[in-house]
N, C-alpha and C positions, 0 to 999 in steps of 0.2 A: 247302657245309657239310662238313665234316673232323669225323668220328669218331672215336675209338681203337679196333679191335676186339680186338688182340691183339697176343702179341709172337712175332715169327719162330724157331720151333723150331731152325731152323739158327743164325741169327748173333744174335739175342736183340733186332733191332731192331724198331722199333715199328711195327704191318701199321695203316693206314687205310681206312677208307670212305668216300671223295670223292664227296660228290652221289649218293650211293646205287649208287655203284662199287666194289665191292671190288678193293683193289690187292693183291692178293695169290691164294694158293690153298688152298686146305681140300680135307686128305686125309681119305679115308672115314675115318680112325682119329682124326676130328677135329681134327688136327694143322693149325697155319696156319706158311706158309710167304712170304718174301716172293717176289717174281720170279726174284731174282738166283739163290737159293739152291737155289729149285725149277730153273730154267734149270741149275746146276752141279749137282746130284744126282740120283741116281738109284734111293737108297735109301730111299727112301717111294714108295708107289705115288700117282698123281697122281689127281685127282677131275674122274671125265668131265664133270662139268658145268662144269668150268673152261675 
């Protein structure tokens, strides 16, 4: 199952929930990120449950 949850703060593409997997990351400031973008910055603080 493929969800849409949201679109990537950084590059504006589209973040999924695969099978009850979130592909991406969710900063305390609610902000979703995809991998790539969280991987290349370091201007958001990341979310320990990630």
């Amino acid at each position: 199952m493929k969800e849409l949850v949201g679109m990537c703060k950084g590059c504006g593409k589209d973040v999924f929930c695969f099978d009850g997997f979130f592909n991406g990351v969710i900063t305390e400031k609610k902000e979703i990120y995809c991998f790539d973008c969280n991987e290349g910055s370091t201007k958001h603080e990341k979310n320990p449950q990630s």
